[in-house]
C-alpha positions, 0 to 999 in steps of 0.5 A: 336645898337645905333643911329650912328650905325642905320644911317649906314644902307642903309634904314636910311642913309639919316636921320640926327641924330634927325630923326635917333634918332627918328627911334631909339627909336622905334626899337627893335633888336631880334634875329630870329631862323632858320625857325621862320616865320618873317611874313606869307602872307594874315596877317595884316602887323605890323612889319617892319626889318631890316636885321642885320644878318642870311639869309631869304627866302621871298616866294609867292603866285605865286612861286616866291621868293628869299633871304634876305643875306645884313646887312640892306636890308628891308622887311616887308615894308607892314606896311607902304604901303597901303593895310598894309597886307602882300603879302608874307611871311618870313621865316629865313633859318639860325639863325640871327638877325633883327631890327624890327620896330612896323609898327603903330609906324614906319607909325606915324612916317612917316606921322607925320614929312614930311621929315623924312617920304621923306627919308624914303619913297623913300628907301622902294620904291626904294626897291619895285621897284627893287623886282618888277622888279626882280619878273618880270624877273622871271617871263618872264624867266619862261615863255620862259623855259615853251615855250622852254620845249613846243618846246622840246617835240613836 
C-alpha cells in the first residue's frame, strides 16, 4: 500500500502527505484467515486495523455484536483509548486482508505530533460513538422484544 493509497482511507483522509507518510511507516498489511481472532476480549490492546478487506464479526460480553464489511472501516481502536484493553473481541468470518498498526507506535504518534493525533483522534471517536449508539439501539430493541415476548405469553 502506499501513502496516496493509505490517505484514502476514511480514518487518515485528512492527513497530509507528511503525516500520512508517518502513518505509513508504521503499517503493516496482513492477510487474516477465515476464523483467526483479531483480538480477544479482556487482553491488552496492542493493534489497531484497518479493514483492507474480508468480513469480521466484533462480539461482546453482553451479546451484542456485528460485522465489519467496508474497505477502511477501523477496529481495534483500544489501543489508543484509555484503559488500552479490549472490550470485545474480532473474529474474520472469511478471508481478507488488514492493515495493522502496532498500537505503542500508533499512540506515540498521536500524542507526539498534536495535529496528526487531532485528525486522527477525531475518526476513532466519531467511530466509537456511532458503535455506542448502535449497541444502544440494540439494546432498547431487545428490551422491547423481551416486553413484547412478556405480553404474548401472558
Amino acid at each position: 500500500m502506499t501513502v496516496e493509497e493509505l490517505q484514502q482511507l476514511d480514518v487518515f483522509k485528512d492527513l497530509s502527505y507528511s503525516e500520512a507518510a508517518q502513518i505509513h511507516a508504521i503499517s503493516k498489511a496482513a492477510r487474516v484467515n477465515e476464523g483467526e481472532s483479531l483480538f480477544e476480549m479482556g487482553n491488552p490492546a496492542h493493534t489497531f486495523f484497518v479493514i483492507l478487506s474480508g468480513d469480521y464479526m466484533i462480539f461482546f460480553k453482553d451479546g451484542t455484536a456485528f460485522t465489519l464489511h467496508q474497505r477502511g472501516e477501523i477496529t481495534g481502536w483500544s489501543t489508543v483509548v484509555r484503559p488500552y484493553q479490549y472490550t470485545g473481541t474480532a473474529v474474520a468470518l472469511t478471508e481478507g486482508k488488514v492493515l495493522a498498526f502496532d498500537g505503542s507506535e500508533l499512540l506515540r504518534l498521536v500524542q507526539g505530533d498534536a495535529a496528526l493525533g487531532d485528525k486522527i483522534m477525531a475518526k476513532v471517536y466519531a467511530n466509537v460513538g456511532e458503535r455506542i449508539a448502535f449497541a444502544q439501539s440494540r439494546t432498547i430493541e431487545n428490551e422491547s422484544f423481551k416486553t413484547n415476548d412478556i405480553s404474548m405469553e401472558e
